[in-house]
Phi, psi and omega in degrees: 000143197220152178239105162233183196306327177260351195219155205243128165219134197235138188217093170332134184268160210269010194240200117122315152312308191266356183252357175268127161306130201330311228280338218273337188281155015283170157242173220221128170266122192288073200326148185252171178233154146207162207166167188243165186295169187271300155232175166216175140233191159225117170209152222254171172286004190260357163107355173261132202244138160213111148342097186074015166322153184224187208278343194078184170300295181258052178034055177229039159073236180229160174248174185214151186094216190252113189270097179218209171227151165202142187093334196118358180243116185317056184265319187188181160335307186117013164274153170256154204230125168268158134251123188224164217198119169241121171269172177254161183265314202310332193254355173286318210312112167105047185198133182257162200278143152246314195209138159235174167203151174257134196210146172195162217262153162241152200244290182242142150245210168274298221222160179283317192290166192267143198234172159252167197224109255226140165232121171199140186254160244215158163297196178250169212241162163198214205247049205201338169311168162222181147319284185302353142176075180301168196262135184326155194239085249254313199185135178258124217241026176150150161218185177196135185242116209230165181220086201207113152144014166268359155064202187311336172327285178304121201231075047243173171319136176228083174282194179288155198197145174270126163309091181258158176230116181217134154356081190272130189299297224268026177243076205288319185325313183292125184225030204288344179298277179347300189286306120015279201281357177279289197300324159290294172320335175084037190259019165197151225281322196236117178287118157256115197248093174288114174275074144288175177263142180312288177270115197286328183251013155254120218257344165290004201255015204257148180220157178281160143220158220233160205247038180280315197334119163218166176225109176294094170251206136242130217224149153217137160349113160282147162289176167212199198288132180270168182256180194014083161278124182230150160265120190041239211248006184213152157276093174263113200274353155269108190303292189318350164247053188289166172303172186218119184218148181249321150337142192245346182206081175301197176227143169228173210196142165205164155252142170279148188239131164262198183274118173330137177105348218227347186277352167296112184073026179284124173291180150205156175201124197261149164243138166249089181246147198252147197226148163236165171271092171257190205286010132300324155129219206254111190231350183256128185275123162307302170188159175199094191267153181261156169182154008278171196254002154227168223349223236190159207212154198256203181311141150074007147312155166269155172210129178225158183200137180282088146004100187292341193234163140309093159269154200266142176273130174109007226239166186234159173207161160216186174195155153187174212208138206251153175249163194233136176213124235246140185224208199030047188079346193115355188276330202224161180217175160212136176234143188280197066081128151260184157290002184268350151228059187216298197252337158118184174280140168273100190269163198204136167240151190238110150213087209310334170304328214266158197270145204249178223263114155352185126250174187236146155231146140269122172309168155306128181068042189283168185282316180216123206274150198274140195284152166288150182314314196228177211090179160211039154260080170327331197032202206295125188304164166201165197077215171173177174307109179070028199257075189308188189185157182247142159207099216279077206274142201197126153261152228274117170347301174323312184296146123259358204227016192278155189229326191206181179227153158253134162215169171197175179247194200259359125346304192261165204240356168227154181295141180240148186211104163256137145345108153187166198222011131229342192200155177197111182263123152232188161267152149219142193273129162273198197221313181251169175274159178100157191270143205251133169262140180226138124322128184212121173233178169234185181233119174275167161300339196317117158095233216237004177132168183211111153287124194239222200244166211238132151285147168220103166241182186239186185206114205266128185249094185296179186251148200303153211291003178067236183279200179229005171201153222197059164281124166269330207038061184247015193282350190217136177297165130338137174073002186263154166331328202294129195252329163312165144218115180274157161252130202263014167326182174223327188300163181321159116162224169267167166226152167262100175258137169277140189257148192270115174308005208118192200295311200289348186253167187154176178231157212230159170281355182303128163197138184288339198286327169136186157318123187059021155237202173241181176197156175300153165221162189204116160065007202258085183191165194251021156326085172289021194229031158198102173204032162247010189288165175173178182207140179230160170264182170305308176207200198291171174233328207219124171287099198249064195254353201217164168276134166217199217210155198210158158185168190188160169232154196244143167248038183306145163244020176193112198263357207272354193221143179299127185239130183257116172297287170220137179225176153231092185242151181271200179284339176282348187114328187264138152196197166258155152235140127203150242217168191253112164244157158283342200282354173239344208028049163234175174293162156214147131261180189211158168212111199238164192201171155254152175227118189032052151106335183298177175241117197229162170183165174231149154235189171241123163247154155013165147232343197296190160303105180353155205055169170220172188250122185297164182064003171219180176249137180240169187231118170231141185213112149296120174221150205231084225289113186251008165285305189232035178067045238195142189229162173200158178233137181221121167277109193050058150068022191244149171281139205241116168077200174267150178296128208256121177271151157276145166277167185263018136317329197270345186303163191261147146309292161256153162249070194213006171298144172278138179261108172292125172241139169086025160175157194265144172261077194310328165213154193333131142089346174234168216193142188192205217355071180298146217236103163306109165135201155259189192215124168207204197013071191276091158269162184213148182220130196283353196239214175204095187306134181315157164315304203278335169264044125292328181298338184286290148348273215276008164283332196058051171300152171257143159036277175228048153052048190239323156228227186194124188300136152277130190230135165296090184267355185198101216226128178223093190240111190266035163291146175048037164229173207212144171054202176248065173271168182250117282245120203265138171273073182301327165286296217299296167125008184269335157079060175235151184230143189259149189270166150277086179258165179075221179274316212329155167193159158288111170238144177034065176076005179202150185291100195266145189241148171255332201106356193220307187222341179293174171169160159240137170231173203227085172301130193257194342293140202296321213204130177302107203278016175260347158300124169316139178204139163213131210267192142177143204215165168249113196233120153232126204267141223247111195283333188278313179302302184287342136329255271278321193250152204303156158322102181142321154010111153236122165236159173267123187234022143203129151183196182233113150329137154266178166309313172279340193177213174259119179317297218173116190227166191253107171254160149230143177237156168256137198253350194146171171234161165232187192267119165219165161236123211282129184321316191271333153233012177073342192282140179284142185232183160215161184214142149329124167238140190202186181215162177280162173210130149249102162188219182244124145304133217228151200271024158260005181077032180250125171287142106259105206208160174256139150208222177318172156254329189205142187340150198261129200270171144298152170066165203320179163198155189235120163249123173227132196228141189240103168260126198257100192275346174282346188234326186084030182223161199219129195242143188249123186227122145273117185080191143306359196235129204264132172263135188101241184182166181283117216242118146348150189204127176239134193285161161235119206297130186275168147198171208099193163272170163268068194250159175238141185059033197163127126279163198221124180236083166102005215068005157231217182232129183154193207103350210287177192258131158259128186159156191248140173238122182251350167201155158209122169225147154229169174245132178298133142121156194247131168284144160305326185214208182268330165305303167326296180263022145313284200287002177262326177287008192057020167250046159257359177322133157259185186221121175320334169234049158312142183227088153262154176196148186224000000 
C-alpha cells in the first residue's frame, strides 16, 4: 500500500490472487472502524483525579507509573498514576470483531530502555471516579514493553510514536479481539480500558500519553433474518393449506439482510433450505443451495435460484431461508437466523393436477394498477386503507373444471372463496398504505375442490387521507389561560377546535407523544369544585350517520366511577362513547338511543382480564362499519371480542351534537361521567379503519415509520445520592419513588444488592403491561455472590408482579461455571455463567422469555427489554444490539409492586440479585429497532472522528 497526496494505491498480493478460486472471486478487504473514546480520566494515589485531561502547553500528555525519581531526574512526590479511556458501542453496532487494536501515542518517556506498560480492562468510570474508587481491573487484554518520545536522547532516535496493543498469537493472556468482539455483541454495556506500568515501584518506568487513544477494528457485516421468503410466487405458512406447484423445480427467492449498523461492505448469500416430508415427519433436507454461487450481493437484494433437484409429486416440502455474510476472502461466513423465526416455513406441494396460476388484471379505470412483474416500480399509491378496487381474476387456459377462486391479501390470515368458473371481478379492500401483495388460486371440481397454484401480484396503495380531526393538546404549558386545542386534522373538510371548559380542565406535562409535549388534564384533583372540566367543539366532528372511526390515549386516575373518554349525541338522543365502566371494570365503546323513553344501547367491551391500570396510558379506538352495521373496540391496537350489529332504530337521525372529550352525553344537552387523568392524542377519522391500521395508529410512528414515539415514565439514576433513602424520579416528571429494602443502599454511584434480602420498589404497575413498553437498566453482577449459588440460581433485576406472580422481567440465570486464570497470579479459579432473560418466570421454573446469545460477562451490561403489544413479541438488547429474535408473547395485567432486585414466583418473594444498579428507566411505547433504542438508552453516542473504510 503506498499514500500520495491525492491517492490510496492497494496493490494486491499476487501468491493470493493465483491461489483463489474462480467462484470466490471478486474479493473484498474486510472493511475497518475506527474511532475515540467517549470519556477518560486520570486518576493518581495521592487521591487527585482529572476528568477529561487534556495534553498541556507542551503536548506531551499525562504519565502512568511511579511519578518519583531517578537518575538524578525529578517527576513528583512517588505517587501513582493510571489512565482510563471509555468507549462507546455505537460504531460496533451490527458488526462482528475479526481484529482490533488499541492505539495511543506516547511523547515522552523517563529512560531510552523499554519499560513495559499494561492494558486492562476495568469497570467504568464516570466524571465522580476517584482513586478510592477507582474501577477494579477485570482482564489484561495486552502489554507492550516500549520506549518512545525521547528523541536525539536516545541512540537510535526515539521519536514520539503510537503504541499499538494488538494480539500477539503466542501471548495466550492477550484478548483484546475476544474483549472487543464481547463488547460489540453488547455482552457489556461500556469499554474501559487502563493504561498502567506493569511495575508501579519503579519510577524508571513513568512515560506520557497523549489523549489521542483509539480502538481500530476490523469487521464483517452480521447478517441478519433475510425477508420475504417465497416458493414460485407465496409463502404459505400453514402446513395444512401449503402452496400448490406444478413446476417440479420451483423457484425460491429471498432478500437478504444485513444487521443495522453491518450493511457498509456486505458480503452477502442466501442459503435455502427445503425439507421433505416423509412417513417419519419432516427428516429429509431435499436440497439446500446457497447463491449466488460466485461473488456476492449487498443488503436488501433479491436473490432467487430454480430448484438444483426434481423434486417428486404429491411430495409435501418446505423451506425456508438464511442469509450469510462472508469475510476472509470468502473462506469464512456468518450465518443469521432463518425465516423460521420471523415468518415461519414455507410449506409446498409438487402437484402437477392440480389448477395452474390464474391471471389477476385491473378493469380499466379500476381504483388500482397491478405493478410489473420485477422491480419495484409501482409508481404513485392510489386509494387508500379501506379504500375497495376492482380486480379481474381469469383462469389459466389450461383449466376446464374450475368452479371458484380463492384470494386474500398478504394481510390477511384466510383464503376468501367466491363462486365463478372462467373469470371473476370483485373489490378488495387493502388494510394498509404501501405496496400490497393480493393472492389469487382457482378451485377445480375434483372431491370436494382442489386448491390450484397461487398468482401473487402488488398494487401500491397511497395513505389515507389521515383524520378528519386531529388534538395533540401540546397548545399550552400548565396553569396557562390559554383555552384552544387545535385541531391538526389533515383529511379535507373544516377543523374543529375544542375549547377546555371550567376549573377541572387544563393542561398537563404528561404526554404519550415523548419530551415536549403535551396532554389535557382533566379533574385530577382532590378540589371538588372542579371535577366537571372536559373540553367540546363547537359543533359535530364525526359523522356519525356514516363509518368512522374514534381513538384517543387515555391516562386514568380512577377506576370507581364510569369515565368517559369521548362521546357524541345528536338532538335525537343518539349517540357514541367510549368509557371506563365499573361495573364491568373493562373499556367500552357504545352506540345508545331511546325507545319510548326507555335508554337502550350496544357496545363493544374488553375482552381482557378485568381491570384496567390506573396512572398509565392505554390507546383505545372505537370504530363504526356503516356498511354492514356493526361496532368493535380496539384496546392497544388489538381488536377486542366480536362485531357488535346496531339495529337500525339505534342508527342517529341527525348529526348535530358537539364532540365532547371527558364526558358522556346520555341525552342532548345533559352530560355526566366525567373523566378523571388525561387525555391526548385524540383522533377521528370519516372511515372505519382496518384492524392493521388501527394497530398502525396505536404504534405512533414517526414521519417515516423508522421509530415510535415514547413517552418517559419512569427514571431512577442514584448518581450523586448517597445511603438508604429514597431514590427520587427527578426526570420523568412522573414523580414516583423508589424505596430501599433490606440493606440497599446507594454506594458509588450505584444501588448496591447482596443477594439475600435486599431490594428496591415502586408501587406499581408503572406502565399498562398490556401496551407496548420499554425498560431498560444497567446491571453489573457480584461475581463472588453468584459463586456461592447453585447452577439455575435465577434472580431478578427488574421487573412487575402480577396478583399470583410475574407479568414481566429483566433476569439473569446461572447456567454453569467456567475455568479461568487469574492475571496477577496465574493461578485457575473459577467463576459463574449465566445468561440474560426478558420475559415471565413461570411457576414450574420454566421462562417464558427471549434470551441472551452470549453468556452474561463481568463489569456492567445495559439490558433493554421491548414490549411490542401490536405484534405481541418481545424483544431483548444487550447494548444496541438485539439478541435471540422476536418471541411471541402473551402480556399479562400487573399489580403491585414494581421491584429490582427480588422476584414474585407462585406468589411469593425471591430470587434476589447481588449485584449493582446504575440506571433504571422505563417508557409507555416499544422502540422499534436497535437504532431507537441506542438513543433512547443512551448507548449510541457517535463520535466525530469516526474512521470508516473499506
Amino acid at each position: 500500500m503506498s499514500v500520495d497526496d491525492d491517492s490510496l494505491t492497494v496493490t494486491p498480493d499476487a501468491d493470493l490472487l493465483a491461489n483463489t478460486e474462480e467462484q470466490h472471486f471478486p474479493l473484498y478487504i474486510d472493511p475497518t472502524v475506527t474511532w475515540g473514546e467517549a470519556e477518560r480520566t486520570l486518576l493518581r494515589s495521592d487521591g487527585y483525579e482529572s476528568y477529561g485531561w487534556g495534553n498541556g502547553d507542551d503536548d506531551l500528555g499525562k504519565g502512568v507509573g511511579k511519578c518519583g525519581t531517578w537518575g538524578g531526574y525529578y517527576c513528583g512526590p512517588g505517587y501513582t498514576q493510571r489512565l482510563y479511556f471509555e468507549f462507546s458501542p455505537a460504531n460496533l453496532k451490527g458488526k462482528r470483531v475479526l481484529d482490533a487494536t488499541f492505539r495511543v501515542t506516547e511523547p515522552w518517556a523517563f529512560q531510552c530502555d523499554p519499560r513495559w506498560v499494561q492494558l486492562y480492562r476495568t469497570n467504568n468510570i464516570s466524571s465522580s471516579t476517584t482513586w478510592a474508587s477507582r474501577p477494579t481491573p477485570l482482564d489484561l487484554v495486552g502489554d507492550r514493553n516500549v520506549s518512545a518520545g525521547r528523541g536525539s536522547s536516545c541512540d537510535p532516535d526515539t521519536p514520539a510514536a503510537p503504541i499499538e496493543f494488538n494480539d500477539d498469537p503466542s501471548e495466550s493472556y492477550e484478548n483484546l479481539t475476544p474483549t472487543v468482539r464481547s463488547f460489540a455483541d453488547g455482552t457489556f454495556s461500556r469499554l474501559t480500558l487502563m493504561l498502567k506500568a506493569r511495575d508501579e515501584s519503579d519510577a524508571s518506568a513513568w512515560k506520557r500519553f497523549r489523549n489521542d487513544a483509539v480502538l481500530a477494528v476490523t469487521y464483517v457485516g452480521m447478517p441478519a433474518v433475510p425477508t420475504s421468503p417465497t416458493v414460485a410466487s407465496s409463502c404459505e405458512t400453514n402446513a395444512a393449506d401449503p402452496a400448490w406447484i406444478s413446476d417440479p423445480t420451483p423457484r425460491f427467492s429471498t432478500r437478504v439482510q444485513a444487521a443495522p449498523g453491518g450493511e457498509s461492505g456486505a458480503s452477502l448469500r442466501a442459503r435455502f433450505y427445503v425439507q421433505r416430508k416423509t412417513a417419519d415427519g419432516w427428516t429429509v433436507v431435499a436440497t439446500e443451495p446457497v447463491r449466488p454461487s460466485s461473488g456476492y450481493v449487498g443488503d436488501n437484494a433479491t436473490v432467487t435460484v430454480d430448484s438444483p433437484v426434481t423434486l417428486a409429486q404429491s411430495t409435501s416440502y418446505r423451506m425456508a431461508a438464511f442469509t450469510r455474510s462472508y469475510y476472509n476472502s470468502g473462506d469464512s461466513a456468518i450465518e443469521s437466523h432463518s425465516t423460521l423465526t420471523t415468518t415461519g416455513w414455507c410449506y409446498f406441494t409438487i402437484d402437477s393436477t392440480r389448477p395452474k396460476a390464474p391471471a389477476v388484471t385491473a378493469p380499466a379505470g379500476a381504483v388500482y394498477a397491478v405493478c410489473p412483474d420485477d422491480g419495484d416500480g409501482c409508481g404513485e399509491g392510489t386509494g387508500g386503507p379501506g379504500v375497495a378496487g376492482r380486480f379481474t381474476f381469469t383462469k389459466n387456459s389450461a383449466d376446464s373444471n374450475i368452479v371458484a377462486f380463492e384470494y386474500k391479501l398478504s394481510t390477511d390470515k384466510a383464503w376468501t372463496k367466491v363462486a365463478a368458473q372462467s373469470t371473476l371481478t370483485l373489490f378488495v379492500k387493502p388494510a394498509l398504505s404501501g405496496v400490497q401483495v393480493l393472492y389469487v388460486r382457482a378451485v377445480d371440481s375434483v372431491g370436494t375442490g382442489q386448491s390450484g397454484e397461487t398468482t401473487a401480484i402488488r398494487f401500491n396503495v397511497a395513505e389515507g387521507e389521515g383524520p378528519s380531526g386531529l388534538w395533540h393538546f401540546d397548545d399550552s404549558a400548565p396553569g396557562s389561560e390559554t383555552t384552544a386545542a387545535v385541531d391538526a386534522g389533515t383529511a379535507p373538510g373544516s377543523r374543529h377546535n375544542l375549547t377546555l371548559r371550567t376549573g377541572g380542565a387544563g393542561w398537563s406535562t404528561f404526554s404519550r407523544t415523548g419530551e415536549g409535549g403535551r396532554s389535557l388534564w382533566l379533574n385530577d384533583t382532590t378540589n371538588t369544585a372542579n371535577q366537571s372540566g372536559y373540553a367540546d367543539s363547537a359543533g359535530p366532528v364525526v359523522n356519525s350517520q356514516s363509518s368512522f372511526t374514534v381513538s384517543a390515549w387515555a391516562y386514568p386516575t380512577d377506576d370507581t366511577a364510569f369515565r368517559t373518554v369521548l362521546s357524541q349525541t345528536g338532538s335525537d338522543n343518539k349517540g357514541i362513547s367510549l368509557y371506563y365502566s365499573p361495573n364491568i371494570r373493562r373499556w367500552v365503546f357504545l352506540m345508545h338511543w331511546y325507545e319510548n323513553g326507555t335508554r337502550k344501547f350496544v357496545g363493544a367491551s374488553a375482552d381482557a382480564t378485568p381491570g384496567i391500570t390506573l396512572k398509565a396510558w392505554t390507546h383505545l379506538a372505537g370504530v363504526y362499519d356503516g356498511d354492514a352495521h356493526t361496532l368493535s373496540l380496539f384496546v392497544n391496537g388489538k381488536r377486542q371480542g366480536d362485531l357488535v350489529p346496531v339495529p337500525d332504530i339505534g342508527l342517529p337521525t341527525v348529526v348535530d351534537g358537539s364532540f365532547q372529550v371527558g364526558r358522556a352525553g346520555t341525552t342532548s344537552g345533559t352530560y355526566n361521567n366525567y373523566w378523571k387523568g388525561r387525555v391526548d392524542e385524540v383522533a377521528t377519522y370519516q372511515t372505519a379503519l382496518p384492524d392493521a391500521e388501527i394497530a398502525k395508529v396505536a404504534k405512533l410512528l414517526n414521519a417515516d415509520e423508522t421509530a415510535r414515539a415514547v413517552e418517559l415514565v419512569a427514571a431512577w439514576q442514584p448518581q450523586g445520592t448517597t445511603g438508604t433513602a429514597t431514590l427520587a424520579d427527578t426526570v420523568s416528571g412522573y414523580g414516583r419513588a423508589l424505596q430501599m429494602n433490606g440493606g440497599a443502599a446507594v454506594t458509588d454511584d450505584a444501588i448496591v444488592l447482596d443477594g439475600t434480602d435486599d431490594s428496591i420498589t415502586t408501587p406499581g404497575p408503572v406502565i399498562d403491561d398490556r401496551e407496548s413498553f420499554t425498560v431498560t437498566t444497567e446491571v453489573e453482577l457480584n461475581q463472588a455472590a453468584l459463586g456461592a449459588k447453585a447452577d439455575g440460581y435465577t434472580a431478578q433485576v427488574l421487573g412487575q408482579r402480577t396478583a399470583d406472580g410475574s407479568a414481566w422481567g429483566l433476569w439473569y440465570q446461572r447456567t454453569g461455571v467456567e475455568e479461568y486464570i487469574d492475571d496477577e497470579t496465574g493461578d485457575l479459579l473459577t467463576r459463574p455463567v449465566g445468561f440474560w432473560r426478558f420475559g415471565r418466570l413461570n411457576v414450574d421454573g420454566s421462562f417464558t422469555a427471549v434470551d441472551s446469545e452470549e453468556a452474561a460477562a463481568s463489569g456492567a451490561v445495559r439490558l433493554t427489554g421491548v414490549y411490542d403489544a401490536q405484534e405481541g413479541t418481545l424483544r431483548l438488547y444487550l447494548a444496541a444490539t438485539q439478541n435471540g429474535v422476536d418471541t411471541a408473547y402473551v402480556a399479562l395485567i400487573g399489580s403491585g409492586e414494581l421491584a429490582g432486585g427480588k422476584g414474585f414466583v407462585d406468589g411469593t418473594w425471591g430470587h434476589y440479585l447481588p449485584g449493582r444498579i446504575t440506571d433504571i428507566r422505563i417508557w409507555a411505547g416499544a422502540a422499534a429497532d436497535g437504532n431507537q433504542v441506542g438513543d433512547m438508552a443512551g448507548v449510541a453516542q457517535d463520535d466525530e472522528d469516526d474512521d470508516v473504510s473499506g
